[in-house]
C-alpha positions as CSV (number, residue, x, y, z in Angstrom):
1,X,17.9,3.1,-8.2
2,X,19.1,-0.4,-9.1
3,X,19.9,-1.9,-5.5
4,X,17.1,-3.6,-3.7
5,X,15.5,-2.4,-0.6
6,X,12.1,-5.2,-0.6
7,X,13.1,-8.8,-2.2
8,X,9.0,-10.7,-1.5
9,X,9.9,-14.5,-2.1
10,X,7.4,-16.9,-2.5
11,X,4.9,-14.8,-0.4
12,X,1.2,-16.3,-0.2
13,X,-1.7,-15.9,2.5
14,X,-4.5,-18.3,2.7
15,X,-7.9,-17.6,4.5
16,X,-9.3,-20.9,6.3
17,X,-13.1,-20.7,7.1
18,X,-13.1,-22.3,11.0
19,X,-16.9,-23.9,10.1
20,X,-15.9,-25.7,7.2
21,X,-12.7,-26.7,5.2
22,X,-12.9,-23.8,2.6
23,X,-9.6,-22.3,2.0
24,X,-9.1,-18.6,0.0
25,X,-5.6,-18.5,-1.5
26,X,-5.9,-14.6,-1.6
27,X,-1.7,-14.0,-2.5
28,X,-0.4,-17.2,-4.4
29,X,3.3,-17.7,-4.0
30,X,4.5,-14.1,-5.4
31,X,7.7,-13.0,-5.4
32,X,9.3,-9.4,-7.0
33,X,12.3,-7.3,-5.8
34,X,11.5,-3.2,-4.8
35,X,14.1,-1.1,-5.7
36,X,16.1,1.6,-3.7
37,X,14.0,4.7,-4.5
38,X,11.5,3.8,-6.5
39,X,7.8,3.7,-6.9
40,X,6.1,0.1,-7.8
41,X,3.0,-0.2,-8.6
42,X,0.4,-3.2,-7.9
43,X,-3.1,-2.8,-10.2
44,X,-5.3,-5.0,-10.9
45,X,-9.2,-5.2,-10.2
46,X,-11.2,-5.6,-6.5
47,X,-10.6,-8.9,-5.0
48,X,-7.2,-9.9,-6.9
49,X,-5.3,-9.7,-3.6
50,X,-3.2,-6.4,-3.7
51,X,-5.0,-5.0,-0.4
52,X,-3.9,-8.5,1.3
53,X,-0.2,-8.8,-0.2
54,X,0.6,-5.1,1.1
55,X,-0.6,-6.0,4.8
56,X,1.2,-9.2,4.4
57,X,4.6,-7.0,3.4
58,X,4.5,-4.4,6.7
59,X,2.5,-7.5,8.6
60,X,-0.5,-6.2,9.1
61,X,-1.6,-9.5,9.0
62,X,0.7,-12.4,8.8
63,X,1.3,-14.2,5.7
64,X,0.9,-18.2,5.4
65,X,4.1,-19.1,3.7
66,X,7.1,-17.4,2.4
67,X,10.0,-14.4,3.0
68,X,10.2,-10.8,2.9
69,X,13.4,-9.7,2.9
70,X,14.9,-6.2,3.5
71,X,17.7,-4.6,2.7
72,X,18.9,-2.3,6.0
73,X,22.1,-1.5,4.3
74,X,24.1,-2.8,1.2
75,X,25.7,-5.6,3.1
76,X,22.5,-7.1,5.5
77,X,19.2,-8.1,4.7
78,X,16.8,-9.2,7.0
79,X,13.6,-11.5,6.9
80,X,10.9,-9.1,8.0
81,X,8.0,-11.8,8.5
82,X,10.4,-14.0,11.0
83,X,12.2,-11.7,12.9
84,X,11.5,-11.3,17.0
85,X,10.1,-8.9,18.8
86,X,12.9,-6.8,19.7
87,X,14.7,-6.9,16.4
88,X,10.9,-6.6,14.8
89,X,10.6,-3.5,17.4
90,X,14.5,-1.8,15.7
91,X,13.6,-2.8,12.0
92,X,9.5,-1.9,12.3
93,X,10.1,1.9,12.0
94,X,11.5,1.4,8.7
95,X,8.6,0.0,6.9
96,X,5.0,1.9,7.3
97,X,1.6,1.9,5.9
98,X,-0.5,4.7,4.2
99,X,-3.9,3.2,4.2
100,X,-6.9,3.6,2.2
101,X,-9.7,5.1,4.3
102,X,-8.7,8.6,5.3
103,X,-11.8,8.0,8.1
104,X,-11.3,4.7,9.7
105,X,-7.7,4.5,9.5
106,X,-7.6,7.7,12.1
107,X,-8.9,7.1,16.1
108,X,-11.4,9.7,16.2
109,X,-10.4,9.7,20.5
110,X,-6.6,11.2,19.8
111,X,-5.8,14.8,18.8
112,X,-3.9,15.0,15.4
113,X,-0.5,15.3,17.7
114,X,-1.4,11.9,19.2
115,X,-1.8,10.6,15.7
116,X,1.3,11.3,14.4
117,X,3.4,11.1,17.1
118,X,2.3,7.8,18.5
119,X,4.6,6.0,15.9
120,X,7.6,7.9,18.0
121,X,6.5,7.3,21.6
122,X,5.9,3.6,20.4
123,X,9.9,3.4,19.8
124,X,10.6,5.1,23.6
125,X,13.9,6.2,21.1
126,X,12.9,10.1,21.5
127,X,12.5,12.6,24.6
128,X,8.9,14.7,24.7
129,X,10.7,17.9,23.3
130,X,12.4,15.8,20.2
131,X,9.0,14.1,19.7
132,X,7.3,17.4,19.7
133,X,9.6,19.2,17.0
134,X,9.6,16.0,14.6
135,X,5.7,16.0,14.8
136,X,5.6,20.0,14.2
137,X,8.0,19.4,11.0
138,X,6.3,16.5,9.4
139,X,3.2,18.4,9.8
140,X,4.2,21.6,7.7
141,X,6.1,19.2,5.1
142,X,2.9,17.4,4.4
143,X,0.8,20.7,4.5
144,X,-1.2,20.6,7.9
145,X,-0.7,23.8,10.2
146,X,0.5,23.5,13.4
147,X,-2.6,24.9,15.3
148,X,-4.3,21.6,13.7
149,X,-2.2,19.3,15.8
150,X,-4.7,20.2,18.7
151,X,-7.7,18.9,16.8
152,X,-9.6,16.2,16.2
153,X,-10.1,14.1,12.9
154,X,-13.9,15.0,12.9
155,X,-12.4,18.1,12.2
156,X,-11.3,17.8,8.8
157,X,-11.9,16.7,4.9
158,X,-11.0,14.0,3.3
159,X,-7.9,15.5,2.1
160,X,-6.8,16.6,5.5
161,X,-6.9,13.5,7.2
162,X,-4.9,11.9,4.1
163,X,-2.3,14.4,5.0
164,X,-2.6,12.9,8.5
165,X,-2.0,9.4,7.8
166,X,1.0,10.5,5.5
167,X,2.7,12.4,8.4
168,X,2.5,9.6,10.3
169,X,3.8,7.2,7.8
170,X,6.6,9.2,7.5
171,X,7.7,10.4,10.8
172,X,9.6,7.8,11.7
173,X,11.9,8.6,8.8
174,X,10.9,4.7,7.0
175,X,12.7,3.6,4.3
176,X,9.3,1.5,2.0
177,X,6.0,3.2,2.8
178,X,3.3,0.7,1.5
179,X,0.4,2.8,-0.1
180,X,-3.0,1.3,0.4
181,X,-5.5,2.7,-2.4
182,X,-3.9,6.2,-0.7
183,X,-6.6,8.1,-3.4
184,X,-9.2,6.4,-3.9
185,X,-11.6,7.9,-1.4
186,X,-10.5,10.8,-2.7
187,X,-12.3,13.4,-5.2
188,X,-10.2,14.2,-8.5
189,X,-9.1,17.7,-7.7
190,X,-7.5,16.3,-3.9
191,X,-6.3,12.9,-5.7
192,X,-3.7,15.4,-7.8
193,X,-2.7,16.9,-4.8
194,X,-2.0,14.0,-2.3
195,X,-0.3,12.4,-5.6
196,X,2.1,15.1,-6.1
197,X,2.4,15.9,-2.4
198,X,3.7,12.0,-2.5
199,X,6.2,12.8,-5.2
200,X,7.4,15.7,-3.4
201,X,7.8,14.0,-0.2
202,X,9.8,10.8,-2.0
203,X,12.3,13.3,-3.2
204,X,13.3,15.1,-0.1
205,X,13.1,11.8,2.1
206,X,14.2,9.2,-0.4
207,X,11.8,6.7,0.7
208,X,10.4,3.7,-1.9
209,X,6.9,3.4,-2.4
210,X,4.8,-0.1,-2.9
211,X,2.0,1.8,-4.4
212,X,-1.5,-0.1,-4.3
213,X,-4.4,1.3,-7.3
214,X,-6.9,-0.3,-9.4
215,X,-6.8,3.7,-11.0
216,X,-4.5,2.9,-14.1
217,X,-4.0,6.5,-15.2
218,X,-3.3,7.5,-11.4
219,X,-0.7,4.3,-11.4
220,X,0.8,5.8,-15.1
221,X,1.5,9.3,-13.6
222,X,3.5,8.1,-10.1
223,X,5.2,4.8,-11.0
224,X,8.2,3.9,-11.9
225,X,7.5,0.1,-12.6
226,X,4.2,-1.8,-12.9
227,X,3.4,-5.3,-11.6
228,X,-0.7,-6.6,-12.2
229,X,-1.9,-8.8,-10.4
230,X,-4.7,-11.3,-11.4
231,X,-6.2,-14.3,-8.9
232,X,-3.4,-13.7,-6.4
233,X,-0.4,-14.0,-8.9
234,X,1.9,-11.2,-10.6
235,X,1.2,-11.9,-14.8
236,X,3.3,-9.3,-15.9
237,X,6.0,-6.8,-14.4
238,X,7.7,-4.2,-16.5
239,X,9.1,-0.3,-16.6
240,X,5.6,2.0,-16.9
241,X,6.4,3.2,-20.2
242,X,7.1,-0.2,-21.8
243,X,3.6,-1.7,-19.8
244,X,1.5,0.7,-21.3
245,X,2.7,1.5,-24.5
246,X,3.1,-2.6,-25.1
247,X,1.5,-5.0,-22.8
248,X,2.4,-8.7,-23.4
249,X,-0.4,-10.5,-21.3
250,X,-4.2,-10.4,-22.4
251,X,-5.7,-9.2,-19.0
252,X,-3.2,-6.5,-18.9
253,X,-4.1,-5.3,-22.3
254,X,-7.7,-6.3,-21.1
255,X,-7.2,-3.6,-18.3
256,X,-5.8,-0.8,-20.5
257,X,-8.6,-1.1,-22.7
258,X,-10.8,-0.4,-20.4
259,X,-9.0,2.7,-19.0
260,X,-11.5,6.1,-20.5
261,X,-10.3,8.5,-23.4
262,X,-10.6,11.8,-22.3
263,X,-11.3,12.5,-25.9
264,X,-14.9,12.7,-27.8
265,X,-13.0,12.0,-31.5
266,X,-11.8,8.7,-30.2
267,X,-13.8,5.6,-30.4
268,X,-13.2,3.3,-27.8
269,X,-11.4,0.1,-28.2
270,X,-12.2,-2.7,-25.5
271,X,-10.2,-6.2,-25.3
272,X,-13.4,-8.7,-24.1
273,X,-11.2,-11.6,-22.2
274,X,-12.6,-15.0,-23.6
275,X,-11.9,-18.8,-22.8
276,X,-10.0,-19.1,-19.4
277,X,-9.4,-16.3,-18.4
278,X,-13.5,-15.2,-18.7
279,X,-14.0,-18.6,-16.6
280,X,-11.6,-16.9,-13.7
281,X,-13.2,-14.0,-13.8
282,X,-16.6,-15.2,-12.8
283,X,-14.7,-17.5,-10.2
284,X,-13.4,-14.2,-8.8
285,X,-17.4,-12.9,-8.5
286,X,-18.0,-15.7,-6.3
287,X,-15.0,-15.8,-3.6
288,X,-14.6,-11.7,-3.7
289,X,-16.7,-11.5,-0.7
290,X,-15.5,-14.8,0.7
291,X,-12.0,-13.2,0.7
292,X,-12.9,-9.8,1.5
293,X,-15.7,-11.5,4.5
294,X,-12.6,-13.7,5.8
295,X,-9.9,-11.0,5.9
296,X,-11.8,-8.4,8.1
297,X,-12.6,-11.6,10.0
298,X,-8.7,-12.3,10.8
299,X,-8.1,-8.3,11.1
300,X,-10.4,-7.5,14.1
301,X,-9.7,-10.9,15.7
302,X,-6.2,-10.3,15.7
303,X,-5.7,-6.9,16.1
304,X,-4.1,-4.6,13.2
305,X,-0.5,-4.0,14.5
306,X,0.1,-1.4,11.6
307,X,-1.8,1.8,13.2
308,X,0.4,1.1,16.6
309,X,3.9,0.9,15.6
């Protein structure tokens, strides 16, 4: 697990108002290194940029300044953000999205088969009868029967169309699969299943997750590292079990604290962030919904490429 698959270098994404000269700096010159096989984790509360530096990592959307860089074998690495279209169109099954909203994320006009095997027709690397078994396999591997792949997403839970985005994420075989939130529109009871379905599914396929939560116990049970994120930066980056047993920066402890004890005996404990970092948090009130209100903007201006390739 200690060669790199994802090396983000200096990675930031500004939002620009076109009326006026406001500028968002919603990912601030970031950089970290994913490992071959692993499963990092990006908390930190609404609005601190995870959402935004995950679409700029598979680009979703396109980020304003620095490299992505990943690792097809142990001898080339590629810069993901600048390659062109027909080396984009070689490397792009290898990266994929699970994203957050098991509703919207799903064209309620295409039949589950559509769904999943759009990703593979997108390619034009596979004949109808190849397309046709991989979609049938992925489908019983993530738990959906066959005589579903005729339906429609009305036709399901929450849970079910969860499954659907993860078969296709993963029928093109990718190597990262960036995890949007994957659980939080989920109740508690499908959240354990779609977690352990995950964990299930990274050990038969080897794939490395960029897993995306503001749900810290959630982010304790399927990660292997942690990185938080506050105002559009990385604070802190460590192994899970040294994060959470000792956390080094304030917000992070300021987040643990706040995490509930499912136990009536113990009184809770809550780190109250003073001086700076109280003044950033009520900057972070005020541009959330400039952020959030300028990054749906850009997406359905520009088209999200993620659902299409």
């Amino acid at each position: 697990m200690s060669e790199p698959i994802l090396e983000i270098e200096n990675l930031s994404k500004e939002f620009k108002e076109k009326k006026s000269s406001q500028v968002v700096k919603a990912v601030s010159n970031i950089s970290f290194t994913v490992k071959k096989g692993e499963t990092l984790s990006l908390v930190g509360e609404s609005g601190c940029g995870k959402t935004t530096l995950g679409r700029c990592i598979v680009r979703g959307i396109e980020a304003s300044e620095g490299h992505v860089y990943y690792y097809k074998d142990e001898s080339e690495k590629v810069d993901f953000l600048t390659l062109k279209r027909r080396a984009y169109k070689e490397v792009r099954p290898d990266i994929q999205m699970i994203f957050q909203d098991p509703y919207s994320s799903l064209n309620p006009r295409m039949t589950v088969f559509d769904i999943i095997s759009e990703p593979l027709r997108v390619t034009k690397r596979y004949s109808k009868k190849e397309i046709e078994e991989k979609v049938k396999s992925i489908a019983q591997k993530t738990g959906l029967n066959i005589s579903y792949l005729k339906r429609y997403p009305h036709s399901f839970s929450g849970g079910q169309r969860q499954r659907i985005g993860i078969a296709r994420a993963l029928v093109t075989d990718p190597k990262v699969i960036v995890c949007d939130e994957a659980v939080s529109a989920l109740d508690v009871s499908i959240q354990a299943q779609i977690i352990n379905l995950l964990k299930d599914l990274q050990e038969e396929f080897h794939v490395t997750y960029v897993f995306i939560s503001h749900d810290l116990s959630v982010v304790e049970h399927i990660s292997d590292r942690v990185a938080v994120m506050y105002l559009g930066e990385i604070i802190e980056l460590a192994n899970t079990n040294e994060l959470y047993a000792r956390p080094k920066h304030p917000y992070t402890e300021a987040l643990l604290s706040a995490v509930p004890k499912a136990d009536p005996d113990v009184i809770p404990t809550r780190k109250v962030l003073t001086g700076r970092y109280l003044i950033h948090l009520i900057v972070l009130v005020v541009v959330i919904s400039t952020t959030l209100c300028l990054s749906n903007r850009e997406m359905s201006g520009s088209g999200s490429t993620v659902n299409r390739s």
